[in-house]
Z-matrix of the N, CA and C atoms (Angstrom, degrees):
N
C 1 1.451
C 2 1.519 1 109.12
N 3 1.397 2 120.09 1 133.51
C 4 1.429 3 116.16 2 -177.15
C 5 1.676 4 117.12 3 -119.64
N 6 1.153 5 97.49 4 105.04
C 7 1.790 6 124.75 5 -175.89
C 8 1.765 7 100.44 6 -12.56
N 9 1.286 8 95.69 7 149.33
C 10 1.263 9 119.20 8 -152.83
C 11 1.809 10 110.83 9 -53.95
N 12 2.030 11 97.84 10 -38.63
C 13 1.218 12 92.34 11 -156.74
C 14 1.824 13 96.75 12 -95.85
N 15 1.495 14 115.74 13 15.59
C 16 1.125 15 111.76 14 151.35
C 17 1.720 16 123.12 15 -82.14
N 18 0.891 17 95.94 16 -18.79
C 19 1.793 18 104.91 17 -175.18
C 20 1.586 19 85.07 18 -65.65
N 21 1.988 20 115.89 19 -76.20
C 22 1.287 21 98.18 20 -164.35
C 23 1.595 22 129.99 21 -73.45
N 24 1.767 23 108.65 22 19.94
C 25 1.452 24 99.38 23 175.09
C 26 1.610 25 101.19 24 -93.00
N 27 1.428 26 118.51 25 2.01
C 28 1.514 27 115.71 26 -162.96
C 29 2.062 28 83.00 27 -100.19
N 30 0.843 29 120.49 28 -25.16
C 31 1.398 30 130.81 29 -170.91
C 32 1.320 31 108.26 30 -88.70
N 33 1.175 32 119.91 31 -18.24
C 34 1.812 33 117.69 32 175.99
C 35 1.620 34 113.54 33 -121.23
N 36 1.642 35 117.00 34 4.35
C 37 1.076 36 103.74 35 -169.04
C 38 2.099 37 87.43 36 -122.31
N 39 1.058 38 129.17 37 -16.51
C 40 1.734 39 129.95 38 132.02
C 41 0.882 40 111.84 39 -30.31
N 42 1.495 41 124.29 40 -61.24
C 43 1.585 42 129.04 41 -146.44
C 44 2.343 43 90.17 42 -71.39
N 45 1.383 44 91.02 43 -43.98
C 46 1.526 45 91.13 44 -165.31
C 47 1.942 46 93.39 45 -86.17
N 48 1.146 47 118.22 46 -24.67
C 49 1.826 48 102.07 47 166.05
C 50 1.830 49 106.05 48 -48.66
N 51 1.440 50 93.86 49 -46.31
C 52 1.321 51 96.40 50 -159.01
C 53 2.224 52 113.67 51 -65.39
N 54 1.407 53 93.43 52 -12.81
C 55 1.457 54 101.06 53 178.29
C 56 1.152 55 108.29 54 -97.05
N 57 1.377 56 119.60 55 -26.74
C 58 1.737 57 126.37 56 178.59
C 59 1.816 58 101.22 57 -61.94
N 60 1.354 59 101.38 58 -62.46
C 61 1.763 60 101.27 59 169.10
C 62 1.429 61 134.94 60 -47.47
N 63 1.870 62 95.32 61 -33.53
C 64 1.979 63 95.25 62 174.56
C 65 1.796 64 99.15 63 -77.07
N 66 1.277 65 122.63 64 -21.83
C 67 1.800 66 119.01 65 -160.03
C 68 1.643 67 77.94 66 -73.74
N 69 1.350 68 140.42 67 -48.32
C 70 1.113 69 126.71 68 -149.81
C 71 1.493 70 106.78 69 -87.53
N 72 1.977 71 124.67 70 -37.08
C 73 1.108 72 103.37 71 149.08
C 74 1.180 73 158.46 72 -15.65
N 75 1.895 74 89.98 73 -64.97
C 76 1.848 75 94.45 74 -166.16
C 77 1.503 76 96.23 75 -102.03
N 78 1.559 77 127.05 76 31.82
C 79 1.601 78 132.97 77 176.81
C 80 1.032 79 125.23 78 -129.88
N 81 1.591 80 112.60 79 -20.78
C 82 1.995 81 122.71 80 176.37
C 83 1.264 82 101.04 81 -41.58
N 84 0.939 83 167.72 82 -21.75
C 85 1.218 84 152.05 83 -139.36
C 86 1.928 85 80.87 84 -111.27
N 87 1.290 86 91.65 85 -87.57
C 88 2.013 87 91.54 86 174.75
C 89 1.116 88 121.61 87 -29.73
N 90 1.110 89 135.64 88 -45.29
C 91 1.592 90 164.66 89 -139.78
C 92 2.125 91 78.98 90 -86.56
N 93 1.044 92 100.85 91 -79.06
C 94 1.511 93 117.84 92 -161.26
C 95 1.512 94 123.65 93 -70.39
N 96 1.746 95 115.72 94 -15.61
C 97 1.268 96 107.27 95 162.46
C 98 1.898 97 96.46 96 91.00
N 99 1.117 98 84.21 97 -166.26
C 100 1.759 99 117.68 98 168.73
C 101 1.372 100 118.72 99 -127.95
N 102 1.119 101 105.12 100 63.71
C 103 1.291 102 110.93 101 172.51
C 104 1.642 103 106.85 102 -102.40
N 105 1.342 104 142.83 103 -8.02
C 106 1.679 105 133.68 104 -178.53
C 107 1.387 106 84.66 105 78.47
N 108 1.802 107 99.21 106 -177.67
C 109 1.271 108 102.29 107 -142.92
C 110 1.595 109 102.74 108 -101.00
N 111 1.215 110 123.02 109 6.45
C 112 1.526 111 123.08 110 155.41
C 113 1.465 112 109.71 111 -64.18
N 114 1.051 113 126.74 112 -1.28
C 115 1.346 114 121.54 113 -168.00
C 116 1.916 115 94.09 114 -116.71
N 117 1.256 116 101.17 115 -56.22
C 118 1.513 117 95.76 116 174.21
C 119 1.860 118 114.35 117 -61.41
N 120 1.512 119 109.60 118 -16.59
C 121 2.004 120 91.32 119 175.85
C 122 1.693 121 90.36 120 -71.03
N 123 1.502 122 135.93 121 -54.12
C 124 1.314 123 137.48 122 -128.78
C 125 1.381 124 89.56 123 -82.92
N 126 2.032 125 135.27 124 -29.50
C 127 1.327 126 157.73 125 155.27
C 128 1.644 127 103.50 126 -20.02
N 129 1.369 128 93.18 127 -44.97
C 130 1.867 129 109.29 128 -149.19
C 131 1.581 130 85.96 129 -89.86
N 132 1.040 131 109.82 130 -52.30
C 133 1.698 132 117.61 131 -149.32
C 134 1.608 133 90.39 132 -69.70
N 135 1.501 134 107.87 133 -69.02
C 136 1.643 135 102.83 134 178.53
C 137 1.303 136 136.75 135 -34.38
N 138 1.791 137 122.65 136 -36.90
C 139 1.265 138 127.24 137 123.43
C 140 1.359 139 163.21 138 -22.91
N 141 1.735 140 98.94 139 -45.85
C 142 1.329 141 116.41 140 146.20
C 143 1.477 142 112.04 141 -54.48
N 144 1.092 143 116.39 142 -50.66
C 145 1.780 144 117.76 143 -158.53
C 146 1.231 145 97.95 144 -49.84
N 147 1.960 146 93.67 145 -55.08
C 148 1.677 147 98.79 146 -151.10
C 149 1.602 148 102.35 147 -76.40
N 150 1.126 149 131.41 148 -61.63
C 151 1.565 150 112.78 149 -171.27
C 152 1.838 151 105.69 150 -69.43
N 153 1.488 152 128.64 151 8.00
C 154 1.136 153 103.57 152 150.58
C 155 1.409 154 136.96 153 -78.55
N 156 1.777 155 107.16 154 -24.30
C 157 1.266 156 131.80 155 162.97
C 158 1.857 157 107.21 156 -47.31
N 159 1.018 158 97.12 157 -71.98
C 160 1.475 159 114.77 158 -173.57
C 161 1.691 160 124.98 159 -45.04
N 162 1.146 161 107.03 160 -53.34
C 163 1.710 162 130.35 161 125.96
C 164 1.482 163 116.39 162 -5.77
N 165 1.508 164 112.50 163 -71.70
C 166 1.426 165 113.15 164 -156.11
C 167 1.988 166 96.26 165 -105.42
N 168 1.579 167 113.42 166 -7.93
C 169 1.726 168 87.73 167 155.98
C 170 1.105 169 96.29 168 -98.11
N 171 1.574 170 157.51 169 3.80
C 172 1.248 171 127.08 170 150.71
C 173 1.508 172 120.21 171 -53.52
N 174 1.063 173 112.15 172 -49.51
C 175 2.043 174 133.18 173 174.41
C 176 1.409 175 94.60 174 -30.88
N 177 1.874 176 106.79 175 -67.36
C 178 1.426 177 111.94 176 -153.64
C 179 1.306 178 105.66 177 -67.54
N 180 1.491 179 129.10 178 -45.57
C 181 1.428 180 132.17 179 -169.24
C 182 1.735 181 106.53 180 -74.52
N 183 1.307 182 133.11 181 -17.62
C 184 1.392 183 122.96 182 -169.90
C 185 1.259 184 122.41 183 -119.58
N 186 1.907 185 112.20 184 -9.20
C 187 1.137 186 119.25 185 165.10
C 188 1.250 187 99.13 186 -122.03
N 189 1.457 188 165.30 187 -22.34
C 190 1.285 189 163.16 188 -149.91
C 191 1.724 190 125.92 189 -111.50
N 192 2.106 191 75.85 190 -32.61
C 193 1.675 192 89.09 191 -176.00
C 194 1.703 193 129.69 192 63.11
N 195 1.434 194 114.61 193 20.84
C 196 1.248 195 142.16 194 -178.35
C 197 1.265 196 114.36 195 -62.51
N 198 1.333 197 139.65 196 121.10
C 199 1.272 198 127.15 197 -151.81
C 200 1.810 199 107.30 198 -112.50
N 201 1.550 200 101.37 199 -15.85
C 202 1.112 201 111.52 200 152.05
C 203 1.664 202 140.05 201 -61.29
N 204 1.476 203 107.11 202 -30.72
C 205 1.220 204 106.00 203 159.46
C 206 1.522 205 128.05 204 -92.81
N 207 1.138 206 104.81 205 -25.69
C 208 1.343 207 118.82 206 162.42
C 209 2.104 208 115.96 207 -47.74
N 210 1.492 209 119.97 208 -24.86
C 211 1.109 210 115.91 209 -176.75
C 212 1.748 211 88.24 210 -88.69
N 213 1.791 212 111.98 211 -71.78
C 214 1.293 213 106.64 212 -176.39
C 215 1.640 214 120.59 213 -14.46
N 216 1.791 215 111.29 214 -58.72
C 217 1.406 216 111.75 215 -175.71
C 218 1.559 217 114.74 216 -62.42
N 219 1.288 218 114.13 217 -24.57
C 220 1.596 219 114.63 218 -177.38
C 221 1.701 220 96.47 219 -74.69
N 222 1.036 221 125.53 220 -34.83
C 223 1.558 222 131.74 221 173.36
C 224 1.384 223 115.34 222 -53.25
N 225 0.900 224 113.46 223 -57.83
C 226 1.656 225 134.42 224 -179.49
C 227 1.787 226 101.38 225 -58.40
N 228 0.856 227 108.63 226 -40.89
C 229 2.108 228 121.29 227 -152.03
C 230 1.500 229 66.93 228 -79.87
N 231 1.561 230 131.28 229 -66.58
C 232 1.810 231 113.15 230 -121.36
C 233 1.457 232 90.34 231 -102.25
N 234 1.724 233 141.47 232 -22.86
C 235 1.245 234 131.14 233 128.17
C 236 1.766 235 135.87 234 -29.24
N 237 1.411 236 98.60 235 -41.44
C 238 1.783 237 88.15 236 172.55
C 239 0.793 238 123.25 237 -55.78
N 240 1.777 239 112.58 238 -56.56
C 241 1.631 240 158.16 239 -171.16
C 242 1.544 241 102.73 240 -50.15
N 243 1.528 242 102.15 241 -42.54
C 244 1.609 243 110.64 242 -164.22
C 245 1.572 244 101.17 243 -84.29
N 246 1.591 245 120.47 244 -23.52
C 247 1.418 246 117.00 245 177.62
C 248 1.620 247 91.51 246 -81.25
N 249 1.030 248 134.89 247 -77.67
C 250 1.124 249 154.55 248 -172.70
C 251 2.081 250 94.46 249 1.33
N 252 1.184 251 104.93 250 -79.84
C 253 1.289 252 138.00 251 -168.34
C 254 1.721 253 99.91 252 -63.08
N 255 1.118 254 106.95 253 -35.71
C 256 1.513 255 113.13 254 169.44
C 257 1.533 256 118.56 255 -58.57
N 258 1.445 257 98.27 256 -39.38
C 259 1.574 258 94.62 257 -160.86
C 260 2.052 259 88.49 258 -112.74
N 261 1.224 260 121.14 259 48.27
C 262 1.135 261 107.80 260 175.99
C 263 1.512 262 115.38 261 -114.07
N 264 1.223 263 144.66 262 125.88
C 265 2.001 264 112.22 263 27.80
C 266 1.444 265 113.07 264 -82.91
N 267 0.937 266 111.37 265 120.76
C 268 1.923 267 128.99 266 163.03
C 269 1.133 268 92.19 267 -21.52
N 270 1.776 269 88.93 268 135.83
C 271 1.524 270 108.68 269 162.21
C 272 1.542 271 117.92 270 -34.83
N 273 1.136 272 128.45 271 149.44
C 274 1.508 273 141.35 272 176.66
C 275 1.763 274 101.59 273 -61.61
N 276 1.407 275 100.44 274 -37.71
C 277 1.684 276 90.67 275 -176.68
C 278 1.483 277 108.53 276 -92.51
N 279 0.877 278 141.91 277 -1.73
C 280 1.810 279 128.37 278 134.68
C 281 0.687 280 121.05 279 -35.96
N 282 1.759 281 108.35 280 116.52
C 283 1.401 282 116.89 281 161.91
C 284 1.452 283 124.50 282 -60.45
N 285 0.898 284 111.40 283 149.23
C 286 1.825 285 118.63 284 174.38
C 287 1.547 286 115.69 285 -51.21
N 288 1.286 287 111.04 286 -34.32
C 289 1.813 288 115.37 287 174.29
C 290 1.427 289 105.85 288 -49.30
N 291 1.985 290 100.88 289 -58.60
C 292 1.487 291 110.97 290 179.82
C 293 1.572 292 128.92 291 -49.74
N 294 1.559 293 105.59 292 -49.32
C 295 1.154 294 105.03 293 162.77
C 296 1.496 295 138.59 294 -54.24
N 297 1.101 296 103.33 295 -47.67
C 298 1.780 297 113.20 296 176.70
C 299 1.276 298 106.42 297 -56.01
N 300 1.715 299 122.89 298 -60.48
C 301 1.332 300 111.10 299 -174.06
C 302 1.406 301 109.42 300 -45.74
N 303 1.272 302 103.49 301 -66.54
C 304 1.985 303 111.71 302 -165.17
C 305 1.400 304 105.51 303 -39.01
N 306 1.644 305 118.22 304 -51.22
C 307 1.276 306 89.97 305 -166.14
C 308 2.093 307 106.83 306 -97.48
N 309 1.215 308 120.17 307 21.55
C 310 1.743 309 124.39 308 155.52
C 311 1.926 310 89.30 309 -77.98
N 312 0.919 311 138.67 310 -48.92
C 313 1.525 312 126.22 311 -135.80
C 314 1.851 313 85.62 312 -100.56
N 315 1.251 314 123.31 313 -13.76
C 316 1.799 315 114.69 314 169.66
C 317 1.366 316 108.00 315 -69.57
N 318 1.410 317 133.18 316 -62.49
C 319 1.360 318 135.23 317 179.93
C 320 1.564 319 100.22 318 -62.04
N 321 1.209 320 146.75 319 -49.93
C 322 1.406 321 133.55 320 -174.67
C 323 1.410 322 98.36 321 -68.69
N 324 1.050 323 144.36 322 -74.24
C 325 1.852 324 123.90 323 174.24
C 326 1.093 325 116.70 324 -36.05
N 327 0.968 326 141.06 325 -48.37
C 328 1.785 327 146.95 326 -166.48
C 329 1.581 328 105.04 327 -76.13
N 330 1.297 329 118.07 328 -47.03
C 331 1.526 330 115.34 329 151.74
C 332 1.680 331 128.68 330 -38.14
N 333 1.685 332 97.10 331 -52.43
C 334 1.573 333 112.15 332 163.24
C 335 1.567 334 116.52 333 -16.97
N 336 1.305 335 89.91 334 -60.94
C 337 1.483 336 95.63 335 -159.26
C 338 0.993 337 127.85 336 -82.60
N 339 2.095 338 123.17 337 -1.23
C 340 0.984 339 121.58 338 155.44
C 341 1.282 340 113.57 339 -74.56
N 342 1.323 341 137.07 340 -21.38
C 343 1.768 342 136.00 341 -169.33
C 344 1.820 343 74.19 342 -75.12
N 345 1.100 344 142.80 343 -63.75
C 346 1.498 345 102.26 344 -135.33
C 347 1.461 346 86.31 345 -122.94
N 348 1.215 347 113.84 346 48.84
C 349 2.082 348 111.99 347 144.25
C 350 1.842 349 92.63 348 -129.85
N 351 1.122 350 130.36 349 44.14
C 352 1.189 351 121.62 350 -157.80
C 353 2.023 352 98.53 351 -119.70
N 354 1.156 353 113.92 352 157.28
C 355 1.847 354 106.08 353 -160.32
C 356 1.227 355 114.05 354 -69.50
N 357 1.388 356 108.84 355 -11.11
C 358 1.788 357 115.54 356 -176.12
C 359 1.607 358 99.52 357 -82.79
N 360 1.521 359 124.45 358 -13.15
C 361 1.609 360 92.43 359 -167.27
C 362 1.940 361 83.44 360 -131.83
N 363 1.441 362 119.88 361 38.41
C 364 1.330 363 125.40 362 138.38
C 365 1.634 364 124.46 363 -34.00
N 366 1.456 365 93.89 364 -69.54
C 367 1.751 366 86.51 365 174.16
C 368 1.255 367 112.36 366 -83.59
N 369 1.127 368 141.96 367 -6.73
C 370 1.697 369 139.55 368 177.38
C 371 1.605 370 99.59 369 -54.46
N 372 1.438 371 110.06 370 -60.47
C 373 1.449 372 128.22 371 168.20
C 374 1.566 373 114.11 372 -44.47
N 375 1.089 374 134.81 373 -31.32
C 376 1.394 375 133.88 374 -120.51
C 377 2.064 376 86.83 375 -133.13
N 378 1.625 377 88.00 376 4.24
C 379 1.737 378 87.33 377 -164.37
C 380 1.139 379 158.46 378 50.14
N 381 1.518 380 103.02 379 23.04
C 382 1.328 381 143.96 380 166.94
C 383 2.243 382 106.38 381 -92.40
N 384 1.409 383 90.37 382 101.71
C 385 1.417 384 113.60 383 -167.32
C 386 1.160 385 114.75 384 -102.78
N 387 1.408 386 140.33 385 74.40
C 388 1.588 387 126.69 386 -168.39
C 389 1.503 388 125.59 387 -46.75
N 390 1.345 389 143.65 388 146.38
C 391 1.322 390 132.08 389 -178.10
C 392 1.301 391 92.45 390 -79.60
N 393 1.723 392 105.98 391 158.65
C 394 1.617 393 128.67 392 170.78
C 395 1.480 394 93.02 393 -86.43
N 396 1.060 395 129.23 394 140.79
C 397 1.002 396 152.44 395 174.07
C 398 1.631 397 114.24 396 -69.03
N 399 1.253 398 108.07 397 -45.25
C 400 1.501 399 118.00 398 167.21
C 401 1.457 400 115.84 399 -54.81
N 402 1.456 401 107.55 400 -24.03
C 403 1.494 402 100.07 401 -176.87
C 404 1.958 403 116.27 402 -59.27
N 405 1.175 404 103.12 403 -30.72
C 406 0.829 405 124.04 404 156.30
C 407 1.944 406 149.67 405 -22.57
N 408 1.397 407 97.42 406 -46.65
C 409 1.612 408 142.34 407 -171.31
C 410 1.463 409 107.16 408 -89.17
C-alpha cells in the first residue's frame, strides 16, 4: 500500500501532465514557429522525449518509490518554476490559453513536491513497503 500523500501526488501531478499536454495542444503551432516541417518532426519528437521523461519519473516516484527520480523531478519542477518566474510577464505574443495553463500547472507541481518530500512517505522512499493485508485473503 503506498502512503496517502503518494496517492495524491500521483493524482495532482496527471491532473497537471494532463494540462502540460492541452498547453501544447491548443499552442504547437506558437510553440513551433515557422520553421516547415523539419522543424515540426524535431517539434513532435522533443515533446515526445519530454513528457515521456516526465511520464516515467511520475511512474518511478508513485509506484516504485525511487528516490532517484524523485530528486531529478524536484530538479525539473524548481528549474521550470525558476524560468517561469524569471521571464514573467509573458511575452506579449502569448496567448492567454498559454499563459493560464503554464502558470495553473507551476503552483500544482511545486505543491507536488511537498506531498512526496513530506514525513509520512520517509519510509516509502527509504524502501520500507508495508504488506496489503489482502494479500493475504
Amino acid at each position: 500500500m503506498r502512503p496517502g500523500p503518494i496517492v495524491w501526488f500521483e493524482r495532482l501531478i496527471l491532473v497537471t501532465f494532463a494540462l502540460g499536454v492541452l498547453n501544447v495542444g491548443l499552442n504547437w503551432r506558437q510553440m513551433m514557429g515557422s520553421g516547415g516541417s523539419f522543424a515540426l518532426e524535431g517539434f513532435w519528437f522533443g515533446q515526445a522525449i519530454y513528457f515521456g521523461t516526465y511520464a516515467s519519473l511520475i511512474w518511478l516516484i508513485s509506484r516504485r518509490g525511487n528516490t532517484i527520480a524523485r530528486w531529478s523531478f524536484t530538479f525539473l519542477v524548481v528549474a521550470a518554476s525558476l524560468l517561469l518566474f524569471l521571464h514573467l510577464p509573458t511575452p506579449p505574443n502569448w496567448p492567454a490559453t498559454r499563459t493560464w495553463l503554464t502558470v495553473v500547472q507551476c503552483p500544482l507541481s511545486l505543491f507536488s513536491l511537498i506531498l512526496i518530500f513530506g514525513s509520512d512517505t520517509t519510509s516509502w522512499f527509504a524502501g520500507a513497503r508495508p504488506v496489503d493485508p489482502s494479500v493475504f485473503d
